[in-house]
KEKE-3310 file (N, C-alpha, C; in steps of 0.2 Angstrom, whole numbers, plus 5000, padded with zeros to 4 digits):
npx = (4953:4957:4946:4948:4958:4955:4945:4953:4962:4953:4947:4960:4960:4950:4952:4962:4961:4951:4954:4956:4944:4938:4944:4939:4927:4923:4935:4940:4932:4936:4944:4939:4942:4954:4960:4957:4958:4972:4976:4974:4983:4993:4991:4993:5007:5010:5006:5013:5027:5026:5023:5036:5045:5040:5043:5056:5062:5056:5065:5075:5076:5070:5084:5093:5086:5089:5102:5110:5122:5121:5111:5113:5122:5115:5105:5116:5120:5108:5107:5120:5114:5105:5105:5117:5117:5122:5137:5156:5159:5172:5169:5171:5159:5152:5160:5160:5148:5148:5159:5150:5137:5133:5144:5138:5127:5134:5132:5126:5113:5107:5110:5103:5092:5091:5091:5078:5070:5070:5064:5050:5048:5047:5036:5026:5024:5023:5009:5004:5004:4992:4990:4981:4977:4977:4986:4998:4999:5009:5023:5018:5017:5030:5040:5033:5037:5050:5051:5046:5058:5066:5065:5065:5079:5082:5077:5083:5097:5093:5092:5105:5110:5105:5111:5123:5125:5121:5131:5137:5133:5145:5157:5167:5177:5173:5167:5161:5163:5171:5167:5169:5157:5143:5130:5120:5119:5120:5107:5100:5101:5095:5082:5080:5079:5067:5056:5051:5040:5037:5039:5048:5061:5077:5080:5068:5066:5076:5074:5063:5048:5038:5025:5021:5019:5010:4998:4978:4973:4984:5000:5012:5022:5038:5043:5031:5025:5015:5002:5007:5000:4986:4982:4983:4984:4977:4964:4964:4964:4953:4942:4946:4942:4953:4963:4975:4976:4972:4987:4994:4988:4994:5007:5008:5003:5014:5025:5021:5019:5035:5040:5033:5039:5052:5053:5054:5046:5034:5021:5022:5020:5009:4999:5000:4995:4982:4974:4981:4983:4971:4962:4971:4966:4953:4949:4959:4949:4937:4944:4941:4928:4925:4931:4921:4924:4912:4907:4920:4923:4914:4917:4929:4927:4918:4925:4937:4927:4921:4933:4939:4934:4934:4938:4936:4933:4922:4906:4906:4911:4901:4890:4892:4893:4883:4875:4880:4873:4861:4845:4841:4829:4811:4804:4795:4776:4766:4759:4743:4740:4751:4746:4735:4735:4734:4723:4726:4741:4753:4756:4768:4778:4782:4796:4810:4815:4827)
npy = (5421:5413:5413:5430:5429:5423:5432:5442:5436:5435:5447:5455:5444:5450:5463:5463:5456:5467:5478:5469:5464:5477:5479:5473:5479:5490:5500:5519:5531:5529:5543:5542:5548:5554:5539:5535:5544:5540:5527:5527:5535:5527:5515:5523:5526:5515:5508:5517:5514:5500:5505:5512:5502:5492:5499:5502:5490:5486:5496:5489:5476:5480:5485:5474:5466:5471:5466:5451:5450:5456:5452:5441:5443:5449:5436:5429:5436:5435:5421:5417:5425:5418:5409:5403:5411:5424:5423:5427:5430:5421:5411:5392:5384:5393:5395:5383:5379:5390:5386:5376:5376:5388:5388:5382:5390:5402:5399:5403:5400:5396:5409:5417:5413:5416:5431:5431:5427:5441:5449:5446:5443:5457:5463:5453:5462:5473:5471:5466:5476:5484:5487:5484:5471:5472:5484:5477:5470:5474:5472:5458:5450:5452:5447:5432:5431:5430:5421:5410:5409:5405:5392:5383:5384:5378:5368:5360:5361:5347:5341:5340:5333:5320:5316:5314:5307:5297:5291:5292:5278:5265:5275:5275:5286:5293:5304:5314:5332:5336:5346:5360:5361:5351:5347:5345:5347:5362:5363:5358:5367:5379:5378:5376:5388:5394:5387:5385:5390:5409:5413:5405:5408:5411:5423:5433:5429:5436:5447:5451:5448:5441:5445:5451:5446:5438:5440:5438:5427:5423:5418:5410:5403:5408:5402:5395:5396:5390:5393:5407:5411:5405:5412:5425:5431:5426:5427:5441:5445:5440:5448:5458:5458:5453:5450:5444:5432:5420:5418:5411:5397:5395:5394:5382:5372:5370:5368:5357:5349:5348:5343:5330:5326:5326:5316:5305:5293:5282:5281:5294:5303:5300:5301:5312:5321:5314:5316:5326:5338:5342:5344:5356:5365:5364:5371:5382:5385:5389:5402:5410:5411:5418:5429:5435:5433:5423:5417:5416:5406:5395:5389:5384:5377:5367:5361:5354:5346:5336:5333:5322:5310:5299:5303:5303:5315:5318:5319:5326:5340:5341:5346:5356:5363:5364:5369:5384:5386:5385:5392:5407:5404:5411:5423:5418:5420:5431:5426:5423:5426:5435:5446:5451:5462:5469:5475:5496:5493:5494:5489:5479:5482:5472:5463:5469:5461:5458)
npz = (5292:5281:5272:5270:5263:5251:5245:5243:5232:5223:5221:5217:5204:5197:5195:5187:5177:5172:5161:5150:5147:5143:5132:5123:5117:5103:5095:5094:5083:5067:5055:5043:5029:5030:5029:5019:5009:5012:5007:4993:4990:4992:4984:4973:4971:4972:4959:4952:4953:4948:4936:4932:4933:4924:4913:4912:4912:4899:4891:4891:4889:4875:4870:4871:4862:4850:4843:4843:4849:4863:4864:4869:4879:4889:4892:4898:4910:4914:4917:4926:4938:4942:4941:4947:4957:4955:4957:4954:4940:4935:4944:4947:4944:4937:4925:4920:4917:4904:4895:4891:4889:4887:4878:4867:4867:4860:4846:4831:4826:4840:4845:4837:4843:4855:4852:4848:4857:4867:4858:4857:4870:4874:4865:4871:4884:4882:4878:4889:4897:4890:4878:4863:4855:4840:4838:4840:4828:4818:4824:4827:4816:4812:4819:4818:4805:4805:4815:4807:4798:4806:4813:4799:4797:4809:4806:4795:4801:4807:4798:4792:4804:4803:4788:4792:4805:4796:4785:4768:4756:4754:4758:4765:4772:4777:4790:4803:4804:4819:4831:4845:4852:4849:4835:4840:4854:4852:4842:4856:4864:4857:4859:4872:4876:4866:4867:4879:4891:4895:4908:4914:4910:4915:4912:4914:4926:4935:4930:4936:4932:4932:4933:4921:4910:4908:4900:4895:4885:4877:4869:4878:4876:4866:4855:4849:4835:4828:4838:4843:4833:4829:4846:4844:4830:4821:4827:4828:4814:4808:4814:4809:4796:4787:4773:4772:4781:4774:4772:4784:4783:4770:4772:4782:4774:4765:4772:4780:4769:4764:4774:4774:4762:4764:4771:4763:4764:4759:4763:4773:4763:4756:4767:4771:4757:4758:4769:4780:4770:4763:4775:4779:4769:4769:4780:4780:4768:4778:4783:4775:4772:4786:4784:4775:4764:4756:4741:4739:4747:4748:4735:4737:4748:4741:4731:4740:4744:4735:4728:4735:4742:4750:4760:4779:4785:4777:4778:4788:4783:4771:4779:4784:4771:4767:4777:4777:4763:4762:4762:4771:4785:4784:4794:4807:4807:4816:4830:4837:4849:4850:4842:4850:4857:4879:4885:4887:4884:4874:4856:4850:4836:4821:4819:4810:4796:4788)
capx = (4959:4957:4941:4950:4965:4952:4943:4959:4964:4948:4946:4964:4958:4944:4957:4969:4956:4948:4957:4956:4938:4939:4948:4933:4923:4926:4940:4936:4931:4942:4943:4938:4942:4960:4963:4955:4966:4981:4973:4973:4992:4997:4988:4994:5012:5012:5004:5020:5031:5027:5024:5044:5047:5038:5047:5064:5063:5057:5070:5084:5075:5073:5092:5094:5083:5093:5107:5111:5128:5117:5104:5118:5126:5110:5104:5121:5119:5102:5108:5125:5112:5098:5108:5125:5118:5127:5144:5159:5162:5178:5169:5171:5153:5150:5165:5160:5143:5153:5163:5148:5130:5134:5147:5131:5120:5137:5131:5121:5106:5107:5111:5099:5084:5089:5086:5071:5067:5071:5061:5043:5047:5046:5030:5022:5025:5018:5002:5001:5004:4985:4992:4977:4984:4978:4993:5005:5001:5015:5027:5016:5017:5038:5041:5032:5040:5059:5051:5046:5063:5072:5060:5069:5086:5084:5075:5092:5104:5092:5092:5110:5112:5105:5115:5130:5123:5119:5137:5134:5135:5155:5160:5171:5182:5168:5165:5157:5166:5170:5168:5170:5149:5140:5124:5114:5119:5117:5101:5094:5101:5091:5074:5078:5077:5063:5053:5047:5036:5042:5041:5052:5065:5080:5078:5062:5067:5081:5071:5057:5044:5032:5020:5020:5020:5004:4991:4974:4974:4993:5004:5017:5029:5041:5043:5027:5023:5007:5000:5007:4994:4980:4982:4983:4985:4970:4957:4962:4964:4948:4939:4946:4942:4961:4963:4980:4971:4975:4994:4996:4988:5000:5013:5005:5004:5020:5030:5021:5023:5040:5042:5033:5043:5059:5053:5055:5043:5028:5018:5022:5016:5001:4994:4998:4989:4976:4972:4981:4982:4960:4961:4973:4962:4946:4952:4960:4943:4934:4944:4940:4921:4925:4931:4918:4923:4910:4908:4925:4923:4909:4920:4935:4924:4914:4930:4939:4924:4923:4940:4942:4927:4935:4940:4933:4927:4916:4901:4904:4910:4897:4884:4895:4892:4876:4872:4879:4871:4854:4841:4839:4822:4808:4802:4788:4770:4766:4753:4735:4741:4755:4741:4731:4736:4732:4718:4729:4747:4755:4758:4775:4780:4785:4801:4811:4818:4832)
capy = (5423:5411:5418:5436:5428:5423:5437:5448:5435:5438:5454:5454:5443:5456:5470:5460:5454:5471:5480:5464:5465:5481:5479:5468:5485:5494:5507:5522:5530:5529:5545:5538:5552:5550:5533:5533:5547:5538:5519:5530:5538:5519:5513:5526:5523:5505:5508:5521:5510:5496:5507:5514:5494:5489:5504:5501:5481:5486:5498:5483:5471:5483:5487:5467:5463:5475:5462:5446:5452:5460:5447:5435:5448:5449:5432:5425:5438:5430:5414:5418:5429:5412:5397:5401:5415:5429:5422:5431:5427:5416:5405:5387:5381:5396:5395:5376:5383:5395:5382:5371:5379:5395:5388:5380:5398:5407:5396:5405:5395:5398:5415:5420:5411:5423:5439:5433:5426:5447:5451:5442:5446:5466:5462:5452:5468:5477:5468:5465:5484:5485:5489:5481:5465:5478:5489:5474:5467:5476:5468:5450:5447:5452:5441:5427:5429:5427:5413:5405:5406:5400:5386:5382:5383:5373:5359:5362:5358:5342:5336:5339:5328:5316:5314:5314:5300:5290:5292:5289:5270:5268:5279:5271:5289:5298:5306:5321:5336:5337:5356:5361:5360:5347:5352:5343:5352:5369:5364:5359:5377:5382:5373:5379:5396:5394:5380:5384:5398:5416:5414:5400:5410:5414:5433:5436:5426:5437:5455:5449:5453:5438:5450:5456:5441:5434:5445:5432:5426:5425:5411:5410:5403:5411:5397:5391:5396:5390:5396:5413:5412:5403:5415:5429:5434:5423:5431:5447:5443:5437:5451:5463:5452:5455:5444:5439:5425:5414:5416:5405:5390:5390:5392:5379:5368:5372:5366:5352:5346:5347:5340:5324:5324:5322:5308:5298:5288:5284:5281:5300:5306:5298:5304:5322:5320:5311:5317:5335:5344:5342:5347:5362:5367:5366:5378:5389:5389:5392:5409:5413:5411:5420:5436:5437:5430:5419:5415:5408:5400:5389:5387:5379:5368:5362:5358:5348:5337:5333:5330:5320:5307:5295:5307:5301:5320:5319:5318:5333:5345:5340:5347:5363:5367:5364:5375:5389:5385:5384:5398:5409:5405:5415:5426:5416:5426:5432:5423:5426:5429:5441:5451:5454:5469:5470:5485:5497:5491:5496:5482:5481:5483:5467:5463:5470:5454:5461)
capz = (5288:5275:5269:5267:5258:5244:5244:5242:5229:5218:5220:5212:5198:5192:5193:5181:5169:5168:5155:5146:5147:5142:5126:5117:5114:5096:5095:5092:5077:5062:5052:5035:5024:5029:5028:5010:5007:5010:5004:4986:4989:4992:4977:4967:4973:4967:4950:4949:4955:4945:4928:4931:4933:4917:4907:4912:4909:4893:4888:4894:4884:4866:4870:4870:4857:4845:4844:4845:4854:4866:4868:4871:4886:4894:4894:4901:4917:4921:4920:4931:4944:4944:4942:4952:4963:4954:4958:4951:4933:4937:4948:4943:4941:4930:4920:4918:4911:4900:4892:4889:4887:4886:4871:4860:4864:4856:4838:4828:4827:4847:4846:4835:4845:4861:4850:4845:4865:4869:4854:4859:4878:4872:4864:4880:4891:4881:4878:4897:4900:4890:4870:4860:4847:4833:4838:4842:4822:4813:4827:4830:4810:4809:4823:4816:4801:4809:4818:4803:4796:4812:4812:4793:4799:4813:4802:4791:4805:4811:4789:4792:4807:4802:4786:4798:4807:4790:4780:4761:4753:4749:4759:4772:4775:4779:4799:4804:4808:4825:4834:4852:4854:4844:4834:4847:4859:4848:4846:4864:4868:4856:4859:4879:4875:4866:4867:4886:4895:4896:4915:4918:4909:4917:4912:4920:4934:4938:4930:4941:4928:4933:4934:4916:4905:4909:4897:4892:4876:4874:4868:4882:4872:4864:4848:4848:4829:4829:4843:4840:4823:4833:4849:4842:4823:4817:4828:4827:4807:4807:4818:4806:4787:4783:4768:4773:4785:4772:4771:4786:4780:4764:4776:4784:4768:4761:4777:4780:4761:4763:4778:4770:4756:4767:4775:4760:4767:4753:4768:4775:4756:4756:4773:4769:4750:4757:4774:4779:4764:4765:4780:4780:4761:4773:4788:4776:4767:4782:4785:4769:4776:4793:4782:4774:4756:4754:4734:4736:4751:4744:4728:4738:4749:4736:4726:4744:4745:4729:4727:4745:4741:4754:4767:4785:4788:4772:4780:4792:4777:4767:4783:4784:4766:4765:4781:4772:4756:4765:4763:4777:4786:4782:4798:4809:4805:4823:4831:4838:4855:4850:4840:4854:4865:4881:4885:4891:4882:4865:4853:4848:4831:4819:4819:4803:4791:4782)
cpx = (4960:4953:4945:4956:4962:4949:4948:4960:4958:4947:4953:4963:4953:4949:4961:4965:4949:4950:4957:4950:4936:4941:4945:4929:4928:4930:4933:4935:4937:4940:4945:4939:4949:4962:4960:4959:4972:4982:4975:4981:4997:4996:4992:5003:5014:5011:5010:5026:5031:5027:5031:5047:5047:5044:5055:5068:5062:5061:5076:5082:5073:5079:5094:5094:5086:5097:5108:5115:5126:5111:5108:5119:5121:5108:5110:5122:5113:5104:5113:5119:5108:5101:5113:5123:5123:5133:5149:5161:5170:5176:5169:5165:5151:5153:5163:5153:5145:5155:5157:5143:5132:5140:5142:5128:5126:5136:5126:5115:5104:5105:5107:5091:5085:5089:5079:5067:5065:5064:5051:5042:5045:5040:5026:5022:5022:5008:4999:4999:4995:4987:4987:4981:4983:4983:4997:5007:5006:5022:5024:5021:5027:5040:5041:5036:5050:5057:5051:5054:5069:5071:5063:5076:5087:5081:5082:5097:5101:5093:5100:5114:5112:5107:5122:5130:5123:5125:5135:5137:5142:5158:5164:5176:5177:5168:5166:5164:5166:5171:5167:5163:5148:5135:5120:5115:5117:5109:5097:5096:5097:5084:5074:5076:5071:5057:5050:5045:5041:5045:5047:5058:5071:5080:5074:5062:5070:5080:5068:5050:5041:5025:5017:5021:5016:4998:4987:4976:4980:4996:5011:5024:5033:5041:5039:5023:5017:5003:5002:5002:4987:4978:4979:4980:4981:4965:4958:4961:4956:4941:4940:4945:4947:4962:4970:4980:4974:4982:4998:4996:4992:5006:5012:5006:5010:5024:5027:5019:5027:5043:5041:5039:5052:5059:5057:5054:5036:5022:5015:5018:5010:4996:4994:4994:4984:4971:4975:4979:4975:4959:4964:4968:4956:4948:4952:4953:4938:4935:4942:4934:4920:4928:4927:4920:4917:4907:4915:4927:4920:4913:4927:4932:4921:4920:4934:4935:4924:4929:4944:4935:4928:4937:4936:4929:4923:4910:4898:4906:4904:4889:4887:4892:4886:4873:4874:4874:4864:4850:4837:4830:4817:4807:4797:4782:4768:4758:4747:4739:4745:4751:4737:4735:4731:4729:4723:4740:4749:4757:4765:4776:4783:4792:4804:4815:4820:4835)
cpy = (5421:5416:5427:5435:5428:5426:5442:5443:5435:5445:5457:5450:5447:5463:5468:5460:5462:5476:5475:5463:5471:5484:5475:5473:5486:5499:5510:5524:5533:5536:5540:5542:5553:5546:5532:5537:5544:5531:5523:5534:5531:5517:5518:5528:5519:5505:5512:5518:5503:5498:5508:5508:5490:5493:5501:5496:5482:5489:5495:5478:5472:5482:5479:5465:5465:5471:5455:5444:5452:5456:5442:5437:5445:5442:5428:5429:5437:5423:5414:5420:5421:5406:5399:5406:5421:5429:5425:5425:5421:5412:5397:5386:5386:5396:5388:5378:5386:5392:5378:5372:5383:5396:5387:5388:5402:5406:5398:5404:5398:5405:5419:5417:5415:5428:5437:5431:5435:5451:5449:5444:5455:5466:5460:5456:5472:5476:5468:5474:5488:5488:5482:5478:5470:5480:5486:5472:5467:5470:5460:5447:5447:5447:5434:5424:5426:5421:5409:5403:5403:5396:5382:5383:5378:5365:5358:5357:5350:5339:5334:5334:5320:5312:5314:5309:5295:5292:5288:5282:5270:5271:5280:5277:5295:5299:5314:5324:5338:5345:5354:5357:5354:5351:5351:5347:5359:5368:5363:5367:5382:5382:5377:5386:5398:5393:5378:5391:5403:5416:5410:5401:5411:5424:5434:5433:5433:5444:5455:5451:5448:5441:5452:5452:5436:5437:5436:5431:5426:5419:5411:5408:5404:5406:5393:5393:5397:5394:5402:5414:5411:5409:5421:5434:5433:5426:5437:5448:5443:5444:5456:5462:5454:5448:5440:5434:5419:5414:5411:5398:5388:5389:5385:5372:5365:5366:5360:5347:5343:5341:5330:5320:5318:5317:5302:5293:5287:5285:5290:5303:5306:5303:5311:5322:5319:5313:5324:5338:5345:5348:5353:5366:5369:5371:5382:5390:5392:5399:5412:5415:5417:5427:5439:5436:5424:5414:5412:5406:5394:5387:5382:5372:5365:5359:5353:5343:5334:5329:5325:5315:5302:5297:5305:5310:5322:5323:5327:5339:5349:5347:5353:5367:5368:5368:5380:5391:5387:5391:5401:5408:5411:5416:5423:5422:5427:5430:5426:5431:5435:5447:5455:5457:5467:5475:5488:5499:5493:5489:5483:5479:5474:5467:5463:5464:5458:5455)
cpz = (5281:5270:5268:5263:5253:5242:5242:5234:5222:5216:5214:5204:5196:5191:5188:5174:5167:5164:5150:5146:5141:5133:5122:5115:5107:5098:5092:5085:5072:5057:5043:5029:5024:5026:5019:5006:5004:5007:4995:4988:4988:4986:4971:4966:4969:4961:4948:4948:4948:4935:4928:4928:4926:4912:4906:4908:4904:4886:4886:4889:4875:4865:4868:4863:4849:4842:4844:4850:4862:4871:4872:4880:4890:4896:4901:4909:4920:4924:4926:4939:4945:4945:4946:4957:4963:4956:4953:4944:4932:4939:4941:4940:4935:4923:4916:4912:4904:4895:4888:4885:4885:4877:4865:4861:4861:4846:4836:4827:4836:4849:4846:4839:4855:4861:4850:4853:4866:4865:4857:4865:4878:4871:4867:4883:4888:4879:4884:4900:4896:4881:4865:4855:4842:4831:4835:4833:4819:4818:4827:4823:4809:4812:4820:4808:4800:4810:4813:4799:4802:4811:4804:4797:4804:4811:4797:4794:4807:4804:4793:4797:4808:4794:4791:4802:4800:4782:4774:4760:4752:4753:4766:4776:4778:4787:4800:4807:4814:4828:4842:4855:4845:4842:4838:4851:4858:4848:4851:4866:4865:4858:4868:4879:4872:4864:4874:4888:4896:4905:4918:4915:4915:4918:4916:4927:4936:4938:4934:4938:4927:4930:4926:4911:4906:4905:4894:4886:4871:4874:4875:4881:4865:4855:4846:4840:4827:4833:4846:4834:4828:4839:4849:4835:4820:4820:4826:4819:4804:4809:4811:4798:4783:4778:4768:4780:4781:4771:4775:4784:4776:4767:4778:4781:4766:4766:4779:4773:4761:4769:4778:4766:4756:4769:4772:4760:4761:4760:4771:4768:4757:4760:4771:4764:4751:4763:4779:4775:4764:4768:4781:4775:4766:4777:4783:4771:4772:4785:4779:4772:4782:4790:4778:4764:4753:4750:4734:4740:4748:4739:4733:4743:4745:4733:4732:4742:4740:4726:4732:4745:4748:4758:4771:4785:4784:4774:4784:4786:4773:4771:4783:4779:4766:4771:4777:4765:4757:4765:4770:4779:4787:4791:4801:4811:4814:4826:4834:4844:4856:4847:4843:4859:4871:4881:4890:4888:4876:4863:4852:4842:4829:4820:4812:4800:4786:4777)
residu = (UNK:UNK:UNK:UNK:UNK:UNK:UNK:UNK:UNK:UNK:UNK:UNK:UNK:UNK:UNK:UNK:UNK:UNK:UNK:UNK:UNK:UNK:UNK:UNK:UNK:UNK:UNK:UNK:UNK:UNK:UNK:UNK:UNK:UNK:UNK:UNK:UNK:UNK:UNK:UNK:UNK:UNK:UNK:UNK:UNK:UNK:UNK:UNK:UNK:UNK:UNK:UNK:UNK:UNK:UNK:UNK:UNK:UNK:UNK:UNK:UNK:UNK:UNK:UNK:UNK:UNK:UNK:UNK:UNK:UNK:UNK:UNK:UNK:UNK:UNK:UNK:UNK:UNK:UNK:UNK:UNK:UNK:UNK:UNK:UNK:UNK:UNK:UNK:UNK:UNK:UNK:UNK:UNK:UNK:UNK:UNK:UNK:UNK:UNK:UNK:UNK:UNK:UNK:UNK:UNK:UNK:UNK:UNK:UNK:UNK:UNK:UNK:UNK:UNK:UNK:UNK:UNK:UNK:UNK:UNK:UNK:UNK:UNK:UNK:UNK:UNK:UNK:UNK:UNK:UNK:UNK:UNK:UNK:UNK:UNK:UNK:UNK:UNK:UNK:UNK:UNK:UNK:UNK:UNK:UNK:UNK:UNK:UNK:UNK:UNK:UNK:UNK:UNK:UNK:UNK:UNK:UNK:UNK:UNK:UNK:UNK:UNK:UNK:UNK:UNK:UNK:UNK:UNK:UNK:UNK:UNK:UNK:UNK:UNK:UNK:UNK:UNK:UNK:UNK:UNK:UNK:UNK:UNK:UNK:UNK:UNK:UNK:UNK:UNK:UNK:UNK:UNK:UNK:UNK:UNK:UNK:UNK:UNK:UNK:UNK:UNK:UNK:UNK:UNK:UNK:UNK:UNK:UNK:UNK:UNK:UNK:UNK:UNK:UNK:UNK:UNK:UNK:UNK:UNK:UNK:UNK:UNK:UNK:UNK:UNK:UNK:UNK:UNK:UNK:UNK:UNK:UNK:UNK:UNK:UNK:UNK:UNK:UNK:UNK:UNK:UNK:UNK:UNK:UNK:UNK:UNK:UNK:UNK:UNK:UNK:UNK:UNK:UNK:UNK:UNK:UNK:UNK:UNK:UNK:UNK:UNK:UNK:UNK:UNK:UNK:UNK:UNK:UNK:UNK:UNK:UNK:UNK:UNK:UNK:UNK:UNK:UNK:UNK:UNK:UNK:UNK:UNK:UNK:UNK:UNK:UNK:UNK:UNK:UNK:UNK:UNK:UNK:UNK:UNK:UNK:UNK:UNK:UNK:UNK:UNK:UNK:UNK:UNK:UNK:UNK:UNK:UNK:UNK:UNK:UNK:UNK:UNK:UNK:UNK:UNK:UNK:UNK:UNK:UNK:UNK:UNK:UNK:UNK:UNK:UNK:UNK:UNK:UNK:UNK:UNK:UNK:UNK:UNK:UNK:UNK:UNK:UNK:UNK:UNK:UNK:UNK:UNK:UNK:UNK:UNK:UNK:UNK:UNK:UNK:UNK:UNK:UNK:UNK:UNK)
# end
């Protein structure tokens, strides 16, 4: 009786586990002319989907960028949707913001550096979207050229805070003007805006345009000045030997000149006269070089070193110029072994020396 109980109960174990046996074989077979069918209706889907996505965001962010009013609007509904969780305009926390940050981004200086965030972010989307720098130049260059004057305004208010801090000799009745926002505050609200990656934005958090503000080769932040020049506008300048290549350096010059001057440090002088300015003079001869001007490249290196006798990169300049300067080597005469064809082989022609 035992013996048939265990026999029953095995038997039941084979009948259990054999559809589970059963289901280790390959399905059957997959029509493949479907499924790639509809692999290619999905893909083509999503490319639609995410081009509408790109367009839209970019129409929201022209409309913005038009504006300062506009650029304002827009920014202050990312930040509500990201920092408070799209709480109703009323709520406290947001009112508290409202009052306080949102008072510095209504100061001009502020204002104007979240058109110009809107503006730059237009120009990322479409770079990403595959619009070659060539194109973007007429916009990279106006941009920059805004930027450069923000960049002057905000050194402006920082001269000006620091007379505010340092009241004149005598003048015991002196004390800043006091306003709702200080300028400090004015400018950190400026510097946040844009003074950090597009992606860590508010906005793109809240449009969700991750995705579209990552192209190679691309400065990511929006007031990096330099690095809008460098990233961009100097290779592509350089690719195509547009002779305004040198206008950055004088910018370049000019601004850090100035910015000696105010020091009012003899120290800060110096260094610039004696070890920038060289070196900006050098660079900006080397695009000269890199566009193919090279009679007055030569002429403005020879005239740095010369005039920079005690400059530490002496040495290395000196080896620059004289690589240029050097007569191209003559063509090596092609030796035995090259002369002799195999039986059978064609020789192959010298190589032409232009």
């Amino acid at each position: 009786m035992r013996s048939l109980r265990l026999l029953q109960v095995t038997v039941a174990s084979l009948l259990i586990a054999t559809p589970l046996c059963a289901q280790t074989g390959d399905a059957p077979p997959v029509d493949a002319a479907s499924l790639l069918k509809e692999l290619r209706r999905i893909r083509d889907q999503q490319s639609a989907s995410s081009k509408q996505t790109r367009t839209t965001a970019l129409q929201q962010i022209n409309a913005a960028a038009s504006s300062a009013e506009r650029a304002l609007a827009l920014w202050e509904e990312a930040v509500r949707a990201v920092q408070f969780d799209g709480q109703a305009k009323e709520g406290a926390a947001f009112r508290d913001w409202k009052e306080k940050e949102g008072e510095a981004l209504s100061a001009p200086l502020a204002r104007n550096a979240v058109r110009l965030f809107f503006i730059y972010l237009g120009i990322t989307i479409q770079r990403d979207a595959g619009t070659p720098v060539k194109d973007l130049m007429p916009q990279l260059l106006a941009y920059a050229r805004e930027l450069a004057g923000d960049e002057a305004a905000a050194e402006a208010m920082e001269e000006a805070m620091k007379h505010e801090r340092e009241p004149a000799a005598g003048n015991k009745k002196f004390a800043p003007q006091r306003t709702k926002v200080t300028d400090e505050q004015i400018r950190k609200a400026h510097d946040h805006v844009l003074k950090r990656g597009l992606g860590s934005s508010p906005v793109v958090q809240w449009m969700k345009l991750g995705d579209f503000v990552n192209p190679e080769k691309w400065e990511k932040q929006p007031g990096n000045f330099d690095g809008i020049y460098n990233q961009m506008i100097l290779p592509e300048m350089r690719d195509q030997r547009d002779p305004r290549v040198v206008e950055y350096w004088d910018y370049r010059l000019k601004r850090e000149g100035e910015a000696a001057m105010r020091s009012k440090l003899a120290f800060e002088v110096e260094k610039f006269n004696t070890q920038r300015r060289p070196t900006l003079l050098w660079n900006r001869a080397q695009d000269l070089l890199a566009i193919g001007q090279k009679n007055r490249a030569v002429g403005e290196m020879f005239g740095i070193i010369r005039g920079n006798p005690t400059n530490p990169e002496l040495p290395t300049w000196i080896a620059a110029l004289e690589a240029v300067l050097a007569p191209a080597a003559p063509a090596a005469p092609p030796s035995a072994a090259d002369s002799t064809a195999l039986p059978g082989s064609e020789q192959a022609a010298p190589p032409v020396v232009k």
